[in-house]
C-alpha positions in Angstrom: 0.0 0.0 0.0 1.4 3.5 -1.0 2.3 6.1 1.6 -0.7 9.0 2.3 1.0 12.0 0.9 2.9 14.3 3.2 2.4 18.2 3.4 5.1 19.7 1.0 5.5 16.8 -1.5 3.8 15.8 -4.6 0.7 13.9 -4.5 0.5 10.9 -6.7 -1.4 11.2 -10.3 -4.6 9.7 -10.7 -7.3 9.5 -13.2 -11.2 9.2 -12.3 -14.1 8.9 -14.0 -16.6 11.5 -13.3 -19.0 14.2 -14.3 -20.4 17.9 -13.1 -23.8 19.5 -13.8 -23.8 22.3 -16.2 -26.8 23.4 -16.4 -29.2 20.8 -16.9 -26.3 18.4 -18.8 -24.4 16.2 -16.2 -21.2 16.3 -18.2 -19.3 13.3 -18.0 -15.4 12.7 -18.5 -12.4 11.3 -16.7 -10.4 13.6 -14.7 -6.6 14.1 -14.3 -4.9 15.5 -11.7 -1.5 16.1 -13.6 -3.7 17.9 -16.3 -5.4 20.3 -13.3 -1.5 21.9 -12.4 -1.7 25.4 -12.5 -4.4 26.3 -10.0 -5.2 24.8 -6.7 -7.2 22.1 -6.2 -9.4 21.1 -3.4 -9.6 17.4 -3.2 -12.8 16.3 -0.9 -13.2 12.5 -0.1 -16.4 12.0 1.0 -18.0 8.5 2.5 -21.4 8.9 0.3 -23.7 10.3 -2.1 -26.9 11.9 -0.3 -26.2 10.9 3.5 -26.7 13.7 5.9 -23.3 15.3 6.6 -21.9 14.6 3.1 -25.1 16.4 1.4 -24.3 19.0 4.0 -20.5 19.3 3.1 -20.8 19.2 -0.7 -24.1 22.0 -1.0 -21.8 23.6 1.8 -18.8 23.4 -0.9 -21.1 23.6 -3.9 -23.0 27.1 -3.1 -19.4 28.6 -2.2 -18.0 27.7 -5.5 -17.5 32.0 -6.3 -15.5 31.6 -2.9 -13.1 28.9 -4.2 -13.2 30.6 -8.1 -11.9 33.9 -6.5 -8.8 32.0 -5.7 -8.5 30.3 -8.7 -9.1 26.7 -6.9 -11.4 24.2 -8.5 -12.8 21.3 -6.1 -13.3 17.8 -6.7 -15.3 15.5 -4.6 -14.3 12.0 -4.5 -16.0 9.5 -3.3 -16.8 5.3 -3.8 -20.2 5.6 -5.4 -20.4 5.3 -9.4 -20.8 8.3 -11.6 -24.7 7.4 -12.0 -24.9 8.1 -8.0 -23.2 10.8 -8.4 -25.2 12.3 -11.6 -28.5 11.4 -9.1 -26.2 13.2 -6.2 -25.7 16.4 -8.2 -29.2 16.9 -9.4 -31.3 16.1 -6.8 -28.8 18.9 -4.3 -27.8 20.9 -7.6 -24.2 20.1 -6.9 -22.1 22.3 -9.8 -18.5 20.9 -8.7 -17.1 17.9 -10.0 -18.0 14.7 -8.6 -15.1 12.0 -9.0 -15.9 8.0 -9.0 -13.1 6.3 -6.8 -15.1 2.7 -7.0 -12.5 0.2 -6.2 -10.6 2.9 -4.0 -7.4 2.9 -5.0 -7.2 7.0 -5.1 -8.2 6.9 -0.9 -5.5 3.8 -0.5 -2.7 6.5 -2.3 -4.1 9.1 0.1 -4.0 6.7 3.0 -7.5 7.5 4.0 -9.4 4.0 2.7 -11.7 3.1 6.2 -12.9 -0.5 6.9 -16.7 -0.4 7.1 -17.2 2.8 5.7 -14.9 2.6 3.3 -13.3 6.4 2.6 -13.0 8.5 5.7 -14.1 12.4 5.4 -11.4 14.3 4.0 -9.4 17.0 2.4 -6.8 18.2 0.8 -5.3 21.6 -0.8 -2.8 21.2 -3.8 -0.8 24.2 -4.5 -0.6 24.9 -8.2 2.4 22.8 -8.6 0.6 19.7 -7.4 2.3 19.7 -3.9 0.2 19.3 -1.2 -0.2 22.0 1.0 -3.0 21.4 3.7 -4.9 18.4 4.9 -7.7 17.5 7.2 -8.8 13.9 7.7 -11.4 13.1 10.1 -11.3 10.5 12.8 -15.0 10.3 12.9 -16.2 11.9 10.0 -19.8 13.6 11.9 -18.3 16.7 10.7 -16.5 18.4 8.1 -14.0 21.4 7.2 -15.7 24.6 6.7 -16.0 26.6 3.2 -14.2 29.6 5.7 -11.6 27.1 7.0 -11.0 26.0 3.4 -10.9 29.3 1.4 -8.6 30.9 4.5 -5.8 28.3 3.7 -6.1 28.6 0.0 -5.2 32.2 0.7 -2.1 30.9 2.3 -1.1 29.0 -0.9 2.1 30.4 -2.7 0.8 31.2 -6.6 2.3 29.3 -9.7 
């Protein structure tokens, strides 16, 4: 099993597929993180689509998106569902970030966050614009989640590509 990433080094490559809602289309496509360099990145791992504190983290996320666009960051979340869950996910909570399918978890292994029983455990991580990881958060319990003010205060701390 690969090492979880350590604040200041590179964070492993990974393709997902996945999709976001643009308007009424849910826009699928696979998703690189080498091809996302240039802008930070907010990686979110998430144990489920629609459960309580997950809807509450990603609309939390999702109706902040201006916040995160302000300071050039994009986020992902990533989770174990397929992309159809997600697509359900997105519409049903109008979720307009991208929603990544980690369905045999090998992405949470990388990050060292893959949880027995549930899975993935809650979550994040900020990637400077070279790919280096900057910030991280992962829950022990998961009942609660970083805040779109916790989140968008470290991004300001970020160094610019």
């Amino acid at each position: 099993m690969a090492s979880a990433p350590q604040t200041g080094t590179p964070v492993p490559d990974f393709t997902l597929p996945g999709g976001v809602l643009t308007g009424d289309r849910f826009e699928r496509r696979d998703y690189t993180l080498s091809a996302r360099r240039g802008r930070p990145l907010v990686l979110a791992f998430y144990p489920g689509d629609d459960t309580s504190v997950c809807t509450k983290q990603l609309c939390s996320y999702s109706s902040g998106l201006e916040r995160f666009q302000d300071q050039e960051a994009e986020v992902w979340g990533i989770s174990p569902q397929d992309v159809d869950s997600h697509e359900r996910f997105a519409r049903k909570h109008d979720l307009r970030m991208p929603l990544l399918a980690d369905t045999d978890r090998e992405v949470a292994r990388a990050f060292g966050i893959a949880a027995p029983g549930i899975g993935v455990r809650r979550a994040v991580f900020l990637l400077g614009p070279d790919g280096t990881l900057h910030w991280k958060h992962v829950a022990l319990l998961g009942a609660t989640f970083q805040s779109l003010d916790t989140l968008t205060r470290r991004l300001a701390d970020l160094p610019t590509a």
